[in-house]
N, C-alpha and C positions, 0 to 999 in steps of 0.2 A: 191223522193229524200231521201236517208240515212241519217239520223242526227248520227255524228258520238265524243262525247263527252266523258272526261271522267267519265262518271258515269256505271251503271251497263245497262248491253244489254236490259233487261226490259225496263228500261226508256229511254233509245235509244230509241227503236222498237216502243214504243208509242209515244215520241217524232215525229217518223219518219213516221207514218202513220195518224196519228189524228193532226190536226191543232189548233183546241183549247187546248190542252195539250201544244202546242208548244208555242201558246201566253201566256195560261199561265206558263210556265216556265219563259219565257220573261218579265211576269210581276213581279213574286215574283224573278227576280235578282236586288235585292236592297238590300242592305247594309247585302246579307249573299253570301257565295264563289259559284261560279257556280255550281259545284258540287250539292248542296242544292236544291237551286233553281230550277236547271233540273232534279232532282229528286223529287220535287214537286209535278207533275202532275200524275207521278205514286203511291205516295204516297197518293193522293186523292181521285183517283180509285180504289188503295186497302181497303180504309177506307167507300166508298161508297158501296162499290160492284160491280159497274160497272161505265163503262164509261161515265161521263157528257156529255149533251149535253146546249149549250148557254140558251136556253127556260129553262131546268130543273134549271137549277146553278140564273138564272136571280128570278125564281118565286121559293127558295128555301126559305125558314123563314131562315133573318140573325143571329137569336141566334144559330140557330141550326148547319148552315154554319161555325159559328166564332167556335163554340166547337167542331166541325171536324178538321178546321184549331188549334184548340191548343190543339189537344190530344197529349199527348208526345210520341215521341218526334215532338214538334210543327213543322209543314210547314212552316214555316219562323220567325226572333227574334221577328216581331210583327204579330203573326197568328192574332188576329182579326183586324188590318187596314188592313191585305192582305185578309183574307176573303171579307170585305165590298168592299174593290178595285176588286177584281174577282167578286162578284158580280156584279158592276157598270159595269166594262168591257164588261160581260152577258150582260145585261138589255140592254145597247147601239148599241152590237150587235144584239140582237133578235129586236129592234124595229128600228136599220138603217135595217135588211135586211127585214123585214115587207116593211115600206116603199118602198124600192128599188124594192123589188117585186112588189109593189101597182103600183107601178109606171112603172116600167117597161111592164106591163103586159095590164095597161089601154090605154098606147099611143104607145107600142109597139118599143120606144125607145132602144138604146144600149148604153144608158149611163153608165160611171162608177158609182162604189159604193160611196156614197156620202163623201166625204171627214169630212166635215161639222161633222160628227156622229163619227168619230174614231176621230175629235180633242180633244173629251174630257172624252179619255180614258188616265187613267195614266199611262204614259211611251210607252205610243204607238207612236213612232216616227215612223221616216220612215221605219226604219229597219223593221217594223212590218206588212205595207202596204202589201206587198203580201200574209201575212199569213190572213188579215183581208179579204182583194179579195175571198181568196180559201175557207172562213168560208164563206161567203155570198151564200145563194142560187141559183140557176140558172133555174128560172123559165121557163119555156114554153115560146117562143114567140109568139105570136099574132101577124098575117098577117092583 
């Protein structure tokens, strides 16, 4: 799917093919203009070097996270609650899709991904469900 917003084609393109750029875009749209916000994600990846992935961003030292998130020009009017929130987001995700995998793989079920673990991710409302779906693993099943 093309995410097609106004911001710059870079942060489109990434928007449009990585899904955790795309939540978190979603996350840091809070109280700054869209624009900002969905240009977040690329501006995290440029500040890193490369592309996060949930596990890295979940097990990163939050000091060091919050002073990525407030190098000027900061990723959002409060970079370090939006760091700590992208964090939390990570962390929730890496150990609902742990579990989902665990589970998935020991009783061979095709349950969905656990609702229970994206409820207390902030601002993850529904809108955000199928981006959470598409970041979850899809393990091997087991006959």
């Amino acid at each position: 799917m093309t995410i097609s917003l106004p911001i710059d084609p870079d942060a489109n393109e990434l928007l449009s093919r990585d899904p955790l750029a795309l939540l978190i875009g979603m996350l840091l749209d809070q109280q700054v203009p869209l624009e900002k916000a969905f240009s977040g994600p690329r501006d995290l990846v440029r500040r890193l070097g490369h592309e996060p992935t949930a596990p890295e961003l979940a097990g990163y030292d939050p000091d060091a996270l919050a002073a990525i998130f407030s190098e000027r020009p900061a990723l959002h009017r409060y970079p370090r609650a939006m760091a700590a929130r992208t964090q939390d987001m990570a962390r929730l995700m890496f150990s609902a899709s742990a579990r989902f995998s665990s589970s998935r793989v020991s009783t061979g079920s095709h349950r969905p991904w656990p609702s229970s673990s994206v409820s207390g991710v902030p601002s993850a409302g529904s809108a955000s469900w199928p981006v959470m779906r598409t970041l979850a693993p899809q393990p091997a099943t087991v006959e």
